[in-house]
N, C-alpha and C positions, 0 to 999 in steps of 0.2 A: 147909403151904407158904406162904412170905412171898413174895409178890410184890414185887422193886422194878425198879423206872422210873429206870434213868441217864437225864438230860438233858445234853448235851455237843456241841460244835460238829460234830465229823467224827470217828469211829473210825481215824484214822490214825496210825502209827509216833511218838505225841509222849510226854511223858514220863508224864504224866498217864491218858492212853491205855493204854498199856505200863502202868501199875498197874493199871486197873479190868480189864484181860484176866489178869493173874499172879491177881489175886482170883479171877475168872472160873472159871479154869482148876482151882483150889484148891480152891475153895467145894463145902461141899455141895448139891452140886446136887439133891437128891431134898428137901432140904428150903426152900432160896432158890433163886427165879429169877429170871434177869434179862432186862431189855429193854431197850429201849433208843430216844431219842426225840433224833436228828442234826437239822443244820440245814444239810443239805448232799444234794444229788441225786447225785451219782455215787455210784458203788461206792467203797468206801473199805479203807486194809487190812486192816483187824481184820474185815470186812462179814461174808468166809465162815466163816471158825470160830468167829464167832458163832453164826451160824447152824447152825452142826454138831456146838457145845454147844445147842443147842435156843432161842437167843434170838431175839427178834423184834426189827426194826427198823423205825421208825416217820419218816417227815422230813416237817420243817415247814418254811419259807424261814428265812434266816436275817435276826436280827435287827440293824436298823441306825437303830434310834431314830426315825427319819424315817417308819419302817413301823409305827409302834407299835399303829393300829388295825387295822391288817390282819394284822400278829403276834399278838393277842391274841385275833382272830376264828379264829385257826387253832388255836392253843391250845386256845380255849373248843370248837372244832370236833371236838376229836382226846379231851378231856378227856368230852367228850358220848358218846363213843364207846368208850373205855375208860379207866374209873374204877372199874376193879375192883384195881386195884394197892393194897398195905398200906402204899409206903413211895415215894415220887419222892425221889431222890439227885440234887442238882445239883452241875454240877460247873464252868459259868459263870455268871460273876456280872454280867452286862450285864442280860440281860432274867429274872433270878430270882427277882424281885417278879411278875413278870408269872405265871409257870407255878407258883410256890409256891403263888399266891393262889389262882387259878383248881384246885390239884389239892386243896387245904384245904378246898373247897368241897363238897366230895366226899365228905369225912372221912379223906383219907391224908394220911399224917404226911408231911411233909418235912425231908430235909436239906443244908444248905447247904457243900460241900468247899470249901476254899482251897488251893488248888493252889499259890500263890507269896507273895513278900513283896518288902519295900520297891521298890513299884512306880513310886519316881520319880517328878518332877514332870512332869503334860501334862494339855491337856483331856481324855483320857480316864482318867486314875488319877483326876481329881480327880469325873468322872463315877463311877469304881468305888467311891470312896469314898460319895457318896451314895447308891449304890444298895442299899451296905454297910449305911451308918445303918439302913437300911428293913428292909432282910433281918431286920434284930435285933429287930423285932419281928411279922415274919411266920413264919420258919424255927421247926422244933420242936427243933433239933438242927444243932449247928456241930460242924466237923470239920476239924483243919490236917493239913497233912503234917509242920508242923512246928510249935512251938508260938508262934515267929516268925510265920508265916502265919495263926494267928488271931488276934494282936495286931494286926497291920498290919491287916488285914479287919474284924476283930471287933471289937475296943480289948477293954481287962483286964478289963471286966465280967463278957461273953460267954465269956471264954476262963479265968478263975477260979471260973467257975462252975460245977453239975452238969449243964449242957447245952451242955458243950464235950468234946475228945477229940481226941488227936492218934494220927494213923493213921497210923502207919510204912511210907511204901513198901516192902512187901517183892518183894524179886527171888527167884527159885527157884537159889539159890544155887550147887545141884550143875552148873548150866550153866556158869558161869561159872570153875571152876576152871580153874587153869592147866595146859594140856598141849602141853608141846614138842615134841612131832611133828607138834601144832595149828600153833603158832608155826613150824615149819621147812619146812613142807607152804606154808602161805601165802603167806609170805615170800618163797619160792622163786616160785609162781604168781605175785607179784606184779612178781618183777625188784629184789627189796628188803634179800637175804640182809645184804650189807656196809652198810647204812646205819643212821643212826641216824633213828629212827622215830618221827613221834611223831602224837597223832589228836587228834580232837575229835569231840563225838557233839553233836548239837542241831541246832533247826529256824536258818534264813538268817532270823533275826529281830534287831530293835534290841537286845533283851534279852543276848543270845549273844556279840554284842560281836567279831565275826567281824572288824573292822577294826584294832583291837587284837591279836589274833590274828596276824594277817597280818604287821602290824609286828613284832613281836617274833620270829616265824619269818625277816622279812626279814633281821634283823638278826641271827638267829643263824647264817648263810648267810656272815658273813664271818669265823666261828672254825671254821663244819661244815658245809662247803662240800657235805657227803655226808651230808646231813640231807636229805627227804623230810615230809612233813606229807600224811596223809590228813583228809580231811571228810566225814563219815559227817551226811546229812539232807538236807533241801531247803524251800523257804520263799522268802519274797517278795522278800529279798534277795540271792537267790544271782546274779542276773546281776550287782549292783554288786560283790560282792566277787571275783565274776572278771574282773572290771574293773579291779580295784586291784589284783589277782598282776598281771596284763598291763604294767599301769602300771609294775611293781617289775622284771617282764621275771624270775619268776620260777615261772611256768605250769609249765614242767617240771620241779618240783619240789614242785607242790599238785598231787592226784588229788581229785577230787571221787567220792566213791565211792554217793554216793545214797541210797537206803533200802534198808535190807539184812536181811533178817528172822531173821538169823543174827550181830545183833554182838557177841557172846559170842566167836564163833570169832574174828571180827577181833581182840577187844581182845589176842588171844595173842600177835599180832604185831607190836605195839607197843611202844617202848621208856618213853616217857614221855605221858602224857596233861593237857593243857593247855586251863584251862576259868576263863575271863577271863570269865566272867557277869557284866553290868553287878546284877541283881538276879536271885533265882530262891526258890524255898519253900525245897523239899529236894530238890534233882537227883538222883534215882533214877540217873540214869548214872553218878552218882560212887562210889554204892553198887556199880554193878558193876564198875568198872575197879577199886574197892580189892578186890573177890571175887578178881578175877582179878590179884589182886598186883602192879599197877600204881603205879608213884608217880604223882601227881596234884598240879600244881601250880596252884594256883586261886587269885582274889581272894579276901582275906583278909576281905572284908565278909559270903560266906556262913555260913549256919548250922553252927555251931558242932556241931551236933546230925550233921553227916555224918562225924564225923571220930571214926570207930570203929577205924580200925589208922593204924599211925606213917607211914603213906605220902600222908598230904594233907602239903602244902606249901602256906604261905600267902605272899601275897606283892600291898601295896597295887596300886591300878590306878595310884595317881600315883607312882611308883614308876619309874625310866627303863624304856627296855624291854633295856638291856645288863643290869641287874639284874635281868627276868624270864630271860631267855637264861642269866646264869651259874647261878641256881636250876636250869634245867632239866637243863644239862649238870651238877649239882654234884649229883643225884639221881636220874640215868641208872643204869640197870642194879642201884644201892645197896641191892636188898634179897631176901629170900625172897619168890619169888612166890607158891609155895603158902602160905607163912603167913596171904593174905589171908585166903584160902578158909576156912580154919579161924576167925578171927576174924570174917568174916562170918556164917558156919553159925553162932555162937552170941549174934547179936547180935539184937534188935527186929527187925532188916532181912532176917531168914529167911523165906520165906513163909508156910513151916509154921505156926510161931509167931503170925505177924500174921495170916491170914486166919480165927485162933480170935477175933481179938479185935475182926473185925468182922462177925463173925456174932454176939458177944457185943452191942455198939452197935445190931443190926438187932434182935434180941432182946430188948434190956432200952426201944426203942423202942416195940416194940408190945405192952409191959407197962400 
């Protein structure tokens, strides 16, 4: 049995999150198990079918640089306690130096996940950068989601070398398939049969670009007057951006739909899917609105690596927002939606497939 130790903010509905549970779920469990070490006191959503795959949860406060002695007393507190794990998996990179060091101590390997890329200029990417420098020579083992997010993290050394690996978000595919009695069931529940539809999945963060968003829906509101836009998450931003539909006086026409543990079903009832990421690694949602035969009209700056069927659309952020509007409307309805399904089922982004290849990483780690 290999023991590993995720380290991670909060087990909740994010993207990153949503992979370590499709793993979770996949893995063999009789021979890898997992636990799990949050920086967050409440219950969170993944907490209970953690727990009912057999995981433990462990919480420390979380880390805010200011607390650095008293985060590292806790560490050292929890590490003193159990250091019987083969393998700590991180998966922020704020305080990584901190818990790598202290679990190395021990003699468990560590590994360091990059969950995103091109993080933009601010005092904190340029903090994540140095923390990055460090990582590179504490971590036994780097892993991107994509091989963007281990350059940006890692630089070409790390990521050209044989203690790198990019680890394919995979989605469990067969949920995501397209079924129009999904779609017509929903639609119907929602008051939405006649309009044109369209969503976005991610947390109310800078990243997500939910003001942009807005804009470009405002303005498509004067050729599709019977356009609708759902918002599927929640996050630190969600009161200013109901602030700005208010401002636009176009409220009844954004549904704020919350966390929903079921958006597979949702994506059926979508017509178009709209995802203006200022930066992101490799958005696992994109993976599954294209499952689900979705066209997807995105900034043209992310990874090239998500664009496995003819249904991404790219399109710059400097770019008017009447030229995001006529893309969406000019790739409405335009395709086979079960086609995705099949192009997904045979792609990296299967679960099946990928969840062999990081039990192979956990394996050939504690070789």
């Amino acid at each position: 049995m290999i023991r590993v130790l995720h380290v991670i903010g909060a087990m909740d509905r994010g993207g990153a999150e949503s992979m370590i549970m499709n793993f979770y779920r996949k893995i063999d469990r009789t021979k890898y198990s997992f636990d799990f070490l949050v920086h967050e006191d409440r219950e969170c959503d993944f907490d209970k079918e953690i727990k009912s795959l057999g995981g433990n949860i462990y919480r420390v406060p979380r880390y805010k640089i200011y607390n650095y002695s008293h985060y590292k007393k806790e560490i050292k507190k929890f590490f003193e306690q159990h250091h019987d794990y083969d393998i700590v998996h991180g998966h922020i990179c704020s305080c990584v130096n901190i818990y790598s060091s202290i679990a190395k101590k021990y003699g468990i390997k560590t590994i360091a996940h990059s969950h995103s890329s091109n993080f933009g200029i601010s005092l904190a990417t340029i903090f994540t950068k140095v923390v990055s420098f460090k990582t590179k020579f504490i971590d036994d083992y780097f892993i991107g989601c994509s091989k963007k997010a281990g350059l940006d993290r890692y630089g070409s050394k790390i990521v050209e070398s044989n203690r790198f690996d990019v680890l394919c978000n995979g989605i469990d595919v067969t949920k995501y398939r397209f079924d129009e009695m999904k779609r017509n069931e929903l639609r119907a529940k929602l008051g939405i049969e006649d309009k044109l539809v369209l969503g976005h999945v991610g947390r109310f963060t800078y990243a997500k670009n939910h003001e942009f968003l807005i804009e470009v829906f405002n303005e498509l509101q004067t050729v599709r007057p019977d356009s609708v836009l759902l918002l599927f998450g929640r996050g630190e931003l969600e009161e200013e951006v109901k602030e700005k539909i208010q401002s636009l006086n176009i409220q009844d026409k954004v549904r704020f739909m919350g966390v929903v543990p079921n958006v597979y079903d949702y994506l059926n009832a979508l017509d178009v899917f709209v995802f203006p990421s200022r930066f992101e690694g490799l958005p696992i949602v994109l993976i599954e609105a294209q499952a689900s035969g979705l066209c997807c009209v995105i900034n043209d700056s992310l990874t090239s690596e998500i664009d496995i069927t003819p249904y991404i659309h790219r399109l710059s952020l400097n770019e008017s927002k009447s030229k995001w509007v006529h893309k969406i409307l000019e790739v409405d309805n335009n395709n086979n939606r079960l086609k995705g399904y099949e192009l997904v089922k045979n792609s990296p982004f299967n679960i099946d497939k990928e969840v062999q290849h990081l039990q192979e990483i956990y394996d050939n780690l504690m070789k």
